[in-house]
C-alpha positions as CSV (number, residue, x, y, z in Angstrom):
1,X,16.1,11.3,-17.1
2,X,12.5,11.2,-18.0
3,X,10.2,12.8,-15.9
4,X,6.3,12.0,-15.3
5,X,4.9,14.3,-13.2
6,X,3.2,16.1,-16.0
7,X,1.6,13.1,-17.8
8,X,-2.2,13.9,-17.7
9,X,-4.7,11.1,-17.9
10,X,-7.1,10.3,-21.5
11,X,-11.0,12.5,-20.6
12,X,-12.0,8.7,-21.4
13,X,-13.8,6.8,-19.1
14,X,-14.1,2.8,-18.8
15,X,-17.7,1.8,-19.0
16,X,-19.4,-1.1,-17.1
17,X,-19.2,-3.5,-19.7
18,X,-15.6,-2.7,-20.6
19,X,-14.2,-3.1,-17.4
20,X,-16.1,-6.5,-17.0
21,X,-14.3,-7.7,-20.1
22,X,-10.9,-6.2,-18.7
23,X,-11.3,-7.9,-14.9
24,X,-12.4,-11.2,-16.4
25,X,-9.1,-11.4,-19.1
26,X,-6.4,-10.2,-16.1
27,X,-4.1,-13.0,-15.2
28,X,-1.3,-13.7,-13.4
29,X,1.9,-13.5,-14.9
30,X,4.8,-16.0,-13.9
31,X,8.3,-13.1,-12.4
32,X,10.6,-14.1,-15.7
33,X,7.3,-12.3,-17.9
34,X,7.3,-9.3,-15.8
35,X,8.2,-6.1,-18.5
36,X,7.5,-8.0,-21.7
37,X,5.0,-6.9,-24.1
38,X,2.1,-9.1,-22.9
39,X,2.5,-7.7,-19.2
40,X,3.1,-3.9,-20.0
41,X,-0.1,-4.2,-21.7
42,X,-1.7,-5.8,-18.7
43,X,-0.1,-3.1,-16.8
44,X,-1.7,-0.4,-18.2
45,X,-5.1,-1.7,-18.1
46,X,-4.9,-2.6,-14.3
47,X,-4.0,1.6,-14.6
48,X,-7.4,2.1,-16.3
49,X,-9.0,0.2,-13.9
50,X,-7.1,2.1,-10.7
51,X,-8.4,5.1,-12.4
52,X,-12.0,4.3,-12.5
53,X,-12.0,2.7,-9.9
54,X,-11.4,6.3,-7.5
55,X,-13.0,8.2,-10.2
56,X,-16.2,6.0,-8.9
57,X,-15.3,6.5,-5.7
58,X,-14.5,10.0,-5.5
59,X,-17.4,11.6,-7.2
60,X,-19.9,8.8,-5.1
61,X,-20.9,6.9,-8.4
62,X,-21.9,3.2,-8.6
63,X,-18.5,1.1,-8.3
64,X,-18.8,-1.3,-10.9
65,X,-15.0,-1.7,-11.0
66,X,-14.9,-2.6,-7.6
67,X,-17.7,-4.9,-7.4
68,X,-16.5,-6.6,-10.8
69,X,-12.8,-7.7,-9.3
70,X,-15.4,-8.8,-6.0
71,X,-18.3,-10.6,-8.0
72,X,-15.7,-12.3,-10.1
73,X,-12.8,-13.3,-7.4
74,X,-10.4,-11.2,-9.1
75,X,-9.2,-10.0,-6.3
76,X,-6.7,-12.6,-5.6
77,X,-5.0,-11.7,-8.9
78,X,-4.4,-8.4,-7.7
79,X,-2.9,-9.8,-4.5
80,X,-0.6,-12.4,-6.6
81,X,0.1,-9.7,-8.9
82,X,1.5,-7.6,-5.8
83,X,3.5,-10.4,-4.5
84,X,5.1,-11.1,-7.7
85,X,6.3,-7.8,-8.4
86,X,7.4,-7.0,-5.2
87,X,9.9,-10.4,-5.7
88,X,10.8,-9.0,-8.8
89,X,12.0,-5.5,-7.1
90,X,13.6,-7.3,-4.2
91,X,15.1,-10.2,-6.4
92,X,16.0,-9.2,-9.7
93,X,15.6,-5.4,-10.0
94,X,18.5,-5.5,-7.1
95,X,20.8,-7.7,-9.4
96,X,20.1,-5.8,-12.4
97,X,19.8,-1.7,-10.7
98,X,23.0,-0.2,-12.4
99,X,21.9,-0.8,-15.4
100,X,18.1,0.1,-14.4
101,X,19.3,3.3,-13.8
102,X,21.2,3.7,-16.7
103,X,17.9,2.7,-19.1
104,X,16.0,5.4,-17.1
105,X,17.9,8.3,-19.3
106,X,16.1,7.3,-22.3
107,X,13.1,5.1,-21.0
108,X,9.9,5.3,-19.0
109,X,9.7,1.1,-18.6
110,X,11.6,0.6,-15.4
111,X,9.6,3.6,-13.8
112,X,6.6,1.7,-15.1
113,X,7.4,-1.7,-13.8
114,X,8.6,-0.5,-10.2
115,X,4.9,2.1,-10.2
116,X,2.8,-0.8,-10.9
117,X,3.3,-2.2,-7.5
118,X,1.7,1.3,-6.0
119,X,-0.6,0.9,-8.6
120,X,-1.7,-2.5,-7.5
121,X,-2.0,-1.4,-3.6
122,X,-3.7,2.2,-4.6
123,X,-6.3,-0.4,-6.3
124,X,-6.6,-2.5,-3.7
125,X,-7.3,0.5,-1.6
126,X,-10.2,1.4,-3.3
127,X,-11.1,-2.2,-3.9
128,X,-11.1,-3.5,0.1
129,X,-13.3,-0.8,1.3
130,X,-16.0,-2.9,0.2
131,X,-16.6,-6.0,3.4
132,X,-17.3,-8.8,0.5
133,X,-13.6,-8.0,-0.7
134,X,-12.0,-9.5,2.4
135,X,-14.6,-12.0,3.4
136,X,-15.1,-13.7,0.2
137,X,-11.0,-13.6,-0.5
138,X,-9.3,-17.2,-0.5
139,X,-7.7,-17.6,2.9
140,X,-4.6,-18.4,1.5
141,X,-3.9,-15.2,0.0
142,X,-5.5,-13.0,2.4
143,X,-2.4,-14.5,4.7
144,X,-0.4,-13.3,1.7
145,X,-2.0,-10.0,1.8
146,X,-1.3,-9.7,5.7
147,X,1.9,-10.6,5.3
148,X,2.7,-8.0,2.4
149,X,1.4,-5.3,5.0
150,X,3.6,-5.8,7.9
151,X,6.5,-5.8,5.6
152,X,5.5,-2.7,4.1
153,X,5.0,-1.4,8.3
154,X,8.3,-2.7,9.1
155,X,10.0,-1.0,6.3
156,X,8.0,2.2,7.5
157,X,9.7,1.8,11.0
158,X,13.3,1.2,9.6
159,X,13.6,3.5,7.2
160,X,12.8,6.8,8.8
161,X,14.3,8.7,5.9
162,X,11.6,7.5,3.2
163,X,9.4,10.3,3.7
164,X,13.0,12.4,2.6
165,X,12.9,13.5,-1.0
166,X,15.5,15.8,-2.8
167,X,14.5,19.0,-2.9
168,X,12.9,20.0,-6.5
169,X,15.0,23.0,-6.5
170,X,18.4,21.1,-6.4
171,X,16.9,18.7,-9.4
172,X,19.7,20.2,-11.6
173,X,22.4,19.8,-9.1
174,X,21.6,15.5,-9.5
175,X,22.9,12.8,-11.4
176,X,20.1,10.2,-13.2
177,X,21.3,7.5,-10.8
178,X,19.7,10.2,-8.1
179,X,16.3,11.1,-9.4
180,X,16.1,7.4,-10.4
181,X,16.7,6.4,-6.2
182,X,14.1,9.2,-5.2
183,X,11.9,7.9,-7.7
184,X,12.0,4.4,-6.3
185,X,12.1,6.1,-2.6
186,X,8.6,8.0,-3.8
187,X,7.3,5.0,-5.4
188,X,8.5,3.0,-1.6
189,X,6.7,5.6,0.8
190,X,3.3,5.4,-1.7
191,X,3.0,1.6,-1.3
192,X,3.7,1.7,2.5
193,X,1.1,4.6,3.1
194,X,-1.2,2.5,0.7
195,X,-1.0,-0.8,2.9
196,X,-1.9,1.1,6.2
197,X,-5.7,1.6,4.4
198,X,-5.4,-2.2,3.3
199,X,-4.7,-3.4,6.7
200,X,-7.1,-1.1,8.2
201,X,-9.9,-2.3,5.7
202,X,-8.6,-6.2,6.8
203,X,-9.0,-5.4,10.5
204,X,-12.4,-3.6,10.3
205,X,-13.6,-7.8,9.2
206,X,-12.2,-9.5,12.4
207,X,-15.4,-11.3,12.8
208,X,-14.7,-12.4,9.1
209,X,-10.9,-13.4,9.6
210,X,-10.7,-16.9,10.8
211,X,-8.5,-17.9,13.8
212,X,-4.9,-18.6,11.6
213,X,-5.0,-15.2,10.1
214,X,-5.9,-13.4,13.3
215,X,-3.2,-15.8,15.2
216,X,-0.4,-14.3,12.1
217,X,-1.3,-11.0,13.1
218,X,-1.2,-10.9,16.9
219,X,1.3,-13.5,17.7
220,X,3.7,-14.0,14.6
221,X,4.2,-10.1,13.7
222,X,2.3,-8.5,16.8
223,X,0.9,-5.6,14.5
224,X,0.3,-3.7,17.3
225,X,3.6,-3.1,18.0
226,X,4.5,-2.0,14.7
227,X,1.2,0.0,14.5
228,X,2.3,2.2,17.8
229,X,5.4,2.8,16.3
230,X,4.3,4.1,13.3
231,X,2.2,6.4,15.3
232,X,5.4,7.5,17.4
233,X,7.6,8.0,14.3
234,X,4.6,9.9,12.6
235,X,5.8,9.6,8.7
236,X,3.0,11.5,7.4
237,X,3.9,14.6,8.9
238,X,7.1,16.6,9.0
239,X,9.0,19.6,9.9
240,X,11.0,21.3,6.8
241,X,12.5,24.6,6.5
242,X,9.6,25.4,4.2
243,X,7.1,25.2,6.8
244,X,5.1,21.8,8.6
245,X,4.0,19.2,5.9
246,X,1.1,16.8,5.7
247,X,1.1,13.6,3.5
248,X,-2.9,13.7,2.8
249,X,-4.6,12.6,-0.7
250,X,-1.2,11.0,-2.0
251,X,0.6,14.2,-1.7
252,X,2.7,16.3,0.6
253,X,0.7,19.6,1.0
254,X,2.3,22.6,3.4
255,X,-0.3,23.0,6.0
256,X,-0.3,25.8,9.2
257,X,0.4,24.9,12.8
258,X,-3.1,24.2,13.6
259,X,-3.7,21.8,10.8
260,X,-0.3,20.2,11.0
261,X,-2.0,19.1,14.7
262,X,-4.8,17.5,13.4
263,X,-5.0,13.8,12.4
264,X,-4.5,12.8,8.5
265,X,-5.7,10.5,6.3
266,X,-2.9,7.9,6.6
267,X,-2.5,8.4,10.2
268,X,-6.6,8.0,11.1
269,X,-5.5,4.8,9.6
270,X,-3.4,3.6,11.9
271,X,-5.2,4.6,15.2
272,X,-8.3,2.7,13.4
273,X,-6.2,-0.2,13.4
274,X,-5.1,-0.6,15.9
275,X,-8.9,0.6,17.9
276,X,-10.1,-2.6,16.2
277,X,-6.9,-5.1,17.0
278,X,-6.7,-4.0,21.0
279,X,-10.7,-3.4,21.9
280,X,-12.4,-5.4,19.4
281,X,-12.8,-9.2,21.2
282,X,-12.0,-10.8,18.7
283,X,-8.8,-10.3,19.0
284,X,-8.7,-7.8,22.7
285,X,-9.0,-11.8,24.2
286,X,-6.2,-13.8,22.3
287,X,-3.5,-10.6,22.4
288,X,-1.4,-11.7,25.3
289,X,0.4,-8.8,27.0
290,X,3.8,-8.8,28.7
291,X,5.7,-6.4,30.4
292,X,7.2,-5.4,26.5
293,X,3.4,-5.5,24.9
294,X,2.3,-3.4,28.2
295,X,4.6,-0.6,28.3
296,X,5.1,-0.4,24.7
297,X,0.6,0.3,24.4
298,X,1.1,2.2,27.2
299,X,3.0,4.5,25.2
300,X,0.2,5.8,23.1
301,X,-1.2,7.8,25.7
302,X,0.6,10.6,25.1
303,X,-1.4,11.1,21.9
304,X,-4.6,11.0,23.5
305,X,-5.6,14.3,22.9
306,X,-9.0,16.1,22.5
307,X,-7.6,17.0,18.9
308,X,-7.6,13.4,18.0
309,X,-10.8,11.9,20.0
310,X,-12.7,14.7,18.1
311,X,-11.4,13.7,15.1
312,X,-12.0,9.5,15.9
313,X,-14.4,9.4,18.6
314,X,-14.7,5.8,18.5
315,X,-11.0,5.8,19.6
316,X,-12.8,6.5,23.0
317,X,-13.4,3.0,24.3
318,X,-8.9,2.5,23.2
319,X,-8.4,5.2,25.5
320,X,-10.2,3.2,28.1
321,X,-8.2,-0.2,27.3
322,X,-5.4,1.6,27.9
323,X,-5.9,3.2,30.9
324,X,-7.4,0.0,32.3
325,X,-3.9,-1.7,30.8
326,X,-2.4,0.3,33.2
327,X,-3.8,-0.2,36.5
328,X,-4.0,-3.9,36.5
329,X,-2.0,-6.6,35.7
330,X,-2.0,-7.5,32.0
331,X,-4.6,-9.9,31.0
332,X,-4.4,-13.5,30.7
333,X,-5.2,-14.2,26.8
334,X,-7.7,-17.0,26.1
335,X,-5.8,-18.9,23.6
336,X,-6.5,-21.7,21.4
337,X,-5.5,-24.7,22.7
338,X,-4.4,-25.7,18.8
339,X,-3.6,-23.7,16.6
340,X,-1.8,-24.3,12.5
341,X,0.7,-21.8,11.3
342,X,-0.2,-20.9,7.7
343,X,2.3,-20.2,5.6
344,X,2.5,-17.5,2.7
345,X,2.6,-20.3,0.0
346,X,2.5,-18.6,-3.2
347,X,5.5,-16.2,-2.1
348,X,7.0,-18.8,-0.3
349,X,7.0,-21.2,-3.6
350,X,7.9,-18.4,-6.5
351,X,11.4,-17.6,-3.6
352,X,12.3,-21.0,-3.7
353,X,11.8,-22.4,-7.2
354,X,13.2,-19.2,-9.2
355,X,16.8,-18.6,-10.3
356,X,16.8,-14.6,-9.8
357,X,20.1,-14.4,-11.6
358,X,19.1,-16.0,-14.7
359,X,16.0,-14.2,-15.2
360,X,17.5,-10.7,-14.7
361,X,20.1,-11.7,-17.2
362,X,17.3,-12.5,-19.8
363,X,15.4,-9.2,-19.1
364,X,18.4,-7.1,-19.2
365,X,17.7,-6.6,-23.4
366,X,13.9,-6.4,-22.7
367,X,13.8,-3.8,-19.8
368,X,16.8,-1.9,-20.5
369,X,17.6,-1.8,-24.1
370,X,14.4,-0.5,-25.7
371,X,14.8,0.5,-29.4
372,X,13.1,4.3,-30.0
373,X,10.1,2.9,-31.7
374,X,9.3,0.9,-28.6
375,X,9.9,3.9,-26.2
376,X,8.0,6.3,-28.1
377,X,5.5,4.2,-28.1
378,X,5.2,4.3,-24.1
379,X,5.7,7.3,-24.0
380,X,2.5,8.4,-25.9
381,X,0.3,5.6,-23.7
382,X,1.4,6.6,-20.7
383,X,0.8,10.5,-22.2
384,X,-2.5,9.0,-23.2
385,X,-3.7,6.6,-20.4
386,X,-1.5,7.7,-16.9
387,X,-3.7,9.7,-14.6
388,X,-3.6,12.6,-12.2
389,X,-5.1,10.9,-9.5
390,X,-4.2,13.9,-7.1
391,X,-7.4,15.9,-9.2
392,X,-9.2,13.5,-9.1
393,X,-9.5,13.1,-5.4
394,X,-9.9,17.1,-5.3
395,X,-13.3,16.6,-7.1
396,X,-14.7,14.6,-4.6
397,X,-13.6,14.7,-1.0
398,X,-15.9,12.0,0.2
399,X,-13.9,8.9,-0.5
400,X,-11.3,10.7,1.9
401,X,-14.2,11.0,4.8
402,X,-15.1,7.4,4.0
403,X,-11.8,5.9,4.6
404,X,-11.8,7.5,7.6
């Protein structure tokens, strides 16, 4: 089984003009082209560009990255590019795993292809900080972008064990087809931690979002259900033998008692969420509570500790929504007399024109039987090109205090 976590990143950086000429050439790639040469090669540049990208952030440097994928509406590539490879996981990876697994033994590419989809969210992260990123965003794939989130939250909420990884010391003790599952499980938890920012970033533009979008969120998936569930089930932290764990700065880090108590970075997330879905009016006035919406809100006030306010003091005036939720009768929404559900086109259109079992018989050679030339040659750019982001985000703190 190969192993990655030692791959350090080229002392390279991308300049301005480079990554212009990157951004502007990125294109979306139909599912059945996903692993071939073109796309691994578009792959690793969109890796380049993650890494910049934070790098910028990080150390408080200009973001040209950033505003290059805004300026030039490159954003929506990233968001097809997400979609697409998340089909491909869920639609042909699944057909095709046995002998993904098998490939990983002497290969890097299935590792690579299944990573690009955290790749893609940890970019879009960094990218949807910035307001113009979700205002100037086609509608149409902002819907896609929602969407893609609450899957991500309801995978969160039925899969309690995701956080779970096999201990390091026992890595000896397990077959390739069980790294390979962690693997995927790590790769899982990164892209659902990931899509709490996104959402949070989407919701902080309310005013921005126009009625359908806002209408998906409330009434199709009612986010804030999911969202206080989240915060019940509390995947960021846990309880191990070893001591109380904190998933902060895309790592697990052993913390003490007293900082196991306070809020982290994923977790301000989600109470900034949902502070903007439940108080903000923009949505406060079209989210219509009954007795299940009620009691289940209601439920966050056993988190309402001075720990937490100090941490988020704007999470003051939810406190008050709540209480006030729970002295009177839930409110009467104010809802749009008429309003069209949009539909998630792009994903709805690749799921019903593709046959998934045809194309993951015709990438069976190209994924999984690499000759050594070929895998060598990942090998040495990944080596060359794949980053430790986790350093990174030690040199500068203050894109952690930003997101929050």
């Amino acid at each position: 089984m190969v192993q990655f976590e030692n791959l350090m990143m080229s002392d390279s950086e991308m300049n301005p003009l480079e990554a212009q000429r990157q951004i502007n050439n990125l294109k979306n790639f139909e599912i059945k082209d996903i692993g071939s040469e073109k796309w691994m090669k578009q792959r690793e540049v969109i890796e380049m560009l993650n890494i910049q990208a934070h790098q910028d952030a990080a150390l408080n440097q200009d973001e040209y990255v950033a505003q290059a994928f805004i300026s030039n509406q490159m954003v929506e590539i990233l968001i097809k590019e997400l979609v697409s490879v998340e089909i491909w996981k869920n639609k042909v990876a699944s057909l095709i795993k046995d002998d993904l697994a098998d490939a990983t033994k002497q290969s890097i590419k299935p590792y690579l292809i299944f990573y690009h989809e955290a790749t893609l969210c940890n970019l879009l992260e960094c990218v949807l900080y910035h307001k113009d990123a979700v205002v100037y965003c086609d509608e149409s794939l902002m819907i896609e972008l929602v969407d893609y989130c609450q899957r991500k939250m309801n995978f969160l909420v039925h899969n309690k064990d995701l956080m779970n990884r096999q201990d390091q010391k026992d890595l000896l003790k397990l077959t390739d087809i069980d790294i390979w599952e962690d693997q995927k499980k790590e790769i899982e938890f990164n892209c659902c931690m990931y899509s709490l920012t996104i959402f949070r970033f989407i919701t902080d533009q309310l005013k921005e979002l126009s009625p359908g979008i806002i209408n998906r969120i409330l009434e199709k998936h009612d986010t804030p259900i999911s969202l206080v569930y989240i915060i019940e089930d509390s995947p960021f932290k846990k309880k191990e033998k070893s001591g109380f764990k904190k998933y902060n700065g895309n790592k697990w880090e052993t913390v003490q008692y007293d900082e196991y108590l306070k809020v982290s970075q994923y977790e301000a997330q989600v109470w900034l969420a949902i502070n903007n879905l439940l108080v903000e009016p923009e949505t406060r006035n079209q989210y219509e509570y009954n007795n299940f919406r009620k009691e289940t809100v209601l439920r966050l006030k056993k988190f309402f500790t001075d720990i937490l306010i100090d941490q988020i003091p704007v999470l003051v005036d939810l406190v008050r929504t709540v209480e006030s939720l729970q002295i009177m009768n839930p409110p009467v929404a104010s809802k749009n007399i008429f309003i069209v559900e949009m539909v998630a086109e792009f994903r709805e259109n690749l799921l019903s024109s593709l046959d998934f079992e045809q194309i993951a018989q015709d990438q069976l050679a190209s994924i999984c039987c690499e000759d050594d030339e070929a895998r060598q040659e990942q090998v040495m750019s990944m080596a060359k090109r794949f980053g430790d982001l986790l350093e990174l985000m030690e040199q500068g703190k203050e894109f952690d205090n930003i997101k929050l």
